[in-house]
C-alpha distance (Angstrom), angle and dihedral (degrees) to the residues before:
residue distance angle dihedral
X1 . . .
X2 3.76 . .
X3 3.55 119.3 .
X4 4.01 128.9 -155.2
X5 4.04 123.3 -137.0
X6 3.61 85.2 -87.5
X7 3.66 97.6 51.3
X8 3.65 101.5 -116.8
X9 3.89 113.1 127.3
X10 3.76 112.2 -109.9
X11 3.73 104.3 -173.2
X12 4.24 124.0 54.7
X13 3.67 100.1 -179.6
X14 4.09 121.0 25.1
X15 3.91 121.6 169.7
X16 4.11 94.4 -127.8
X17 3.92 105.3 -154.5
X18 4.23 109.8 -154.2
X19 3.88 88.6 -127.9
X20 3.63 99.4 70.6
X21 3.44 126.4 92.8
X22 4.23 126.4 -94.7
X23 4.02 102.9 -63.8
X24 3.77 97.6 1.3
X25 4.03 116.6 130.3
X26 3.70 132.4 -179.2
X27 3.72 105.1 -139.4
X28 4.22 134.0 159.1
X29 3.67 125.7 -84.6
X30 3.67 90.5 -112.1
X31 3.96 94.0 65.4
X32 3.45 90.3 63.3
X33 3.39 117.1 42.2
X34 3.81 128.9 25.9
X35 3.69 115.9 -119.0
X36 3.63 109.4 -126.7
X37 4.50 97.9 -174.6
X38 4.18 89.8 132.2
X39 3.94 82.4 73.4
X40 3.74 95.6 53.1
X41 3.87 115.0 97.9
X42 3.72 127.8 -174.7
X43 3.89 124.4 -140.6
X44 3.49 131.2 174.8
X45 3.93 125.7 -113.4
X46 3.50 94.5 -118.0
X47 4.27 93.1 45.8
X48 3.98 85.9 49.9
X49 3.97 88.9 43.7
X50 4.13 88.5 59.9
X51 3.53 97.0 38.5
X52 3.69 92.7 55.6
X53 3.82 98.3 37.1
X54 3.85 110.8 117.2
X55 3.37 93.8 3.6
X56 4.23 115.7 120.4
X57 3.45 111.4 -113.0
X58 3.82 98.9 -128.6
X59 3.99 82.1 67.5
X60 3.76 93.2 55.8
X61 4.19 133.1 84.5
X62 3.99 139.4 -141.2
X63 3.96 116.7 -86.9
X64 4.05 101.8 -166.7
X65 3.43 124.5 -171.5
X66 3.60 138.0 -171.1
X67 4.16 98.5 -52.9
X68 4.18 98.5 27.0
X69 3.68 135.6 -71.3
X70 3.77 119.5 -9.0
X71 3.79 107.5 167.9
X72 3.59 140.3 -26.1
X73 3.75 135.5 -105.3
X74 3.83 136.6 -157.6
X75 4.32 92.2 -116.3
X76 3.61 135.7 50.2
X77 4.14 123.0 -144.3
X78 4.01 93.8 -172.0
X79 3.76 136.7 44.3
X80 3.80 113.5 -169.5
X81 3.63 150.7 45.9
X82 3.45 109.2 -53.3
X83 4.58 138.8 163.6
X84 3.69 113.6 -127.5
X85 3.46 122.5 -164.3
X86 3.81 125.0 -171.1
X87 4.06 110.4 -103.9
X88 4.08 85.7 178.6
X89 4.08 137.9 16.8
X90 4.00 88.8 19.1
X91 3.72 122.0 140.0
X92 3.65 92.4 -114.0
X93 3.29 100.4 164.8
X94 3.93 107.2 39.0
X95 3.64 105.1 95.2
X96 3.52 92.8 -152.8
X97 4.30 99.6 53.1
X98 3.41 124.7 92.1
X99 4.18 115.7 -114.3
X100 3.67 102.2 165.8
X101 4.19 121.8 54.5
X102 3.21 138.1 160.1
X103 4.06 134.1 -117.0
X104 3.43 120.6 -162.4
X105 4.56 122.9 -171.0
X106 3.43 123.6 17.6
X107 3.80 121.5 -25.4
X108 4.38 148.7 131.2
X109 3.39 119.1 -95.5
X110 4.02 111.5 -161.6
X111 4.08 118.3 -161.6
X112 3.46 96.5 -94.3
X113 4.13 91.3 87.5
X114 3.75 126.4 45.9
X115 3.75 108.9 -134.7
X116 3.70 117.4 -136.7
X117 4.09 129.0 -169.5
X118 3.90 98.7 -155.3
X119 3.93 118.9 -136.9
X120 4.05 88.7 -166.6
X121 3.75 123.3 49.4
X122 3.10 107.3 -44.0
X123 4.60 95.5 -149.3
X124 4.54 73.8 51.7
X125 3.39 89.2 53.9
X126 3.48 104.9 49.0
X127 3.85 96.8 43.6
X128 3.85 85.0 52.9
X129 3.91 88.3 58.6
X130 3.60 93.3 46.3
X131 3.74 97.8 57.4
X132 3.73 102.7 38.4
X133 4.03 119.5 115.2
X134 4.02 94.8 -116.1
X135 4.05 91.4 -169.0
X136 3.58 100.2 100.7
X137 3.99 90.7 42.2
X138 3.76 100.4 50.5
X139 3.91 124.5 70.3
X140 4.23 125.7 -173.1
X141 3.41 140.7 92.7
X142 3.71 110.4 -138.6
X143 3.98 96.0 21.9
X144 3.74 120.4 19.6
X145 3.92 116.6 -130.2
X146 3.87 134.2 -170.7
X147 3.19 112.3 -156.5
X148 3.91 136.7 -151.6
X149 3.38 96.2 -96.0
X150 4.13 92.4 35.4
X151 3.67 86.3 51.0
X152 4.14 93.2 43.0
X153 3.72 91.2 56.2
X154 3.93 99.1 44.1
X155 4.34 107.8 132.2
X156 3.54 112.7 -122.8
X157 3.92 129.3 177.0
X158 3.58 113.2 -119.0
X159 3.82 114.1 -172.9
X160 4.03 108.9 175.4
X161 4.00 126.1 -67.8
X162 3.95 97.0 -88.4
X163 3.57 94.0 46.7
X164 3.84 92.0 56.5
X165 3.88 89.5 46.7
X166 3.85 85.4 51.3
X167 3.93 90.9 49.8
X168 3.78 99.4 42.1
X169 4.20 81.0 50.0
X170 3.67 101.3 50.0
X171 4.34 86.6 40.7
X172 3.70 84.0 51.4
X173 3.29 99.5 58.6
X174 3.75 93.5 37.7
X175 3.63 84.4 64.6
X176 3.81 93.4 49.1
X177 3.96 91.3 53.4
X178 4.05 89.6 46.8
X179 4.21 86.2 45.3
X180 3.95 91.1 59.8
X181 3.47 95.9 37.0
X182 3.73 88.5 58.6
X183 4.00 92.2 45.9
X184 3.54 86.2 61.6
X185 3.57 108.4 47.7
């Protein structure tokens, strides 16, 4: 069984796969994080444009979309801490782009991002869905699209709560050491 922060088991039925290591499970994206679409709400560009015209900017919120922020708008339609991850428009198949983010306050989300509330770690989480190989999830021609259910079924490896702590930590500092090697190029 896999167990969240809290201790409450997230995940009835997992495939288990005798390769993996002690505790780990491969399980879908929709065991561990709730999917939260109902709150998305699309506007148009040129509804958002009147609504925030005149207004002082210090009075108005986020809107994000399917790759980050991309305007503001004078409401908000969530309050929290929350993963996106691009339904539309994402780089799904760059191995090296970011697809899932996370918002944090008060902001708009339009329907170009599914917006998840993760039961595991939520740093875990998002690492997992920004190294995943999105081909066999995404459909289109012209402008590649995951789905809800697409996105609801996507594989993730799970190893137990402490493990992802100790994986978000070492990535972490990874990061760091890659950030100051950067700043002094």
């Amino acid at each position: 069984m896999i167990y969240n922060e809290y201790g409450n088991n997230i995940i009835e039925y997992i495939r288990h796969y005798t390769q993996l290591p002690n505790g780990w499970a491969v399980c879908r994206l929709d065991q561990v994080a709730d999917v939260l679409d109902n709150l998305r709400k699309p506007i148009n560009s040129n509804e958002r444009n009147l609504r925030i015209k005149g207004k002082q900017i210090d009075r108005l919120y986020p809107y994000y979309g399917a790759t980050g922020q991309v305007g503001l708008i004078d409401d908000y339609i969530v309050d929290g801490h929350y993963l996106l991850l691009g339904e539309d428009g994402a780089p799904f198949l760059d191995k090296n782009a970011i697809k899932a983010y996370s918002i944090s306050g008060k902001s708009w989300v339009n329907n170009h991002a599914h917006i998840l509330s993760p039961k595991i770690d939520f740093e875990f989480l998002q690492y997992s869905l920004n190294q995943i190989d999105y081909s066999e999830y995404v459909n289109g021609s012209t402008r590649l699209k995951l789905t809800q259910t697409d996105m609801r079924s996507i594989r993730l490896m799970l190893p137990p709560l402490s493990e992802q702590k100790l994986i978000k930590a070492k990535i972490q500092t990874l990061f760091s050491q890659l950030d100051m090697i950067m700043g002094s190029l």
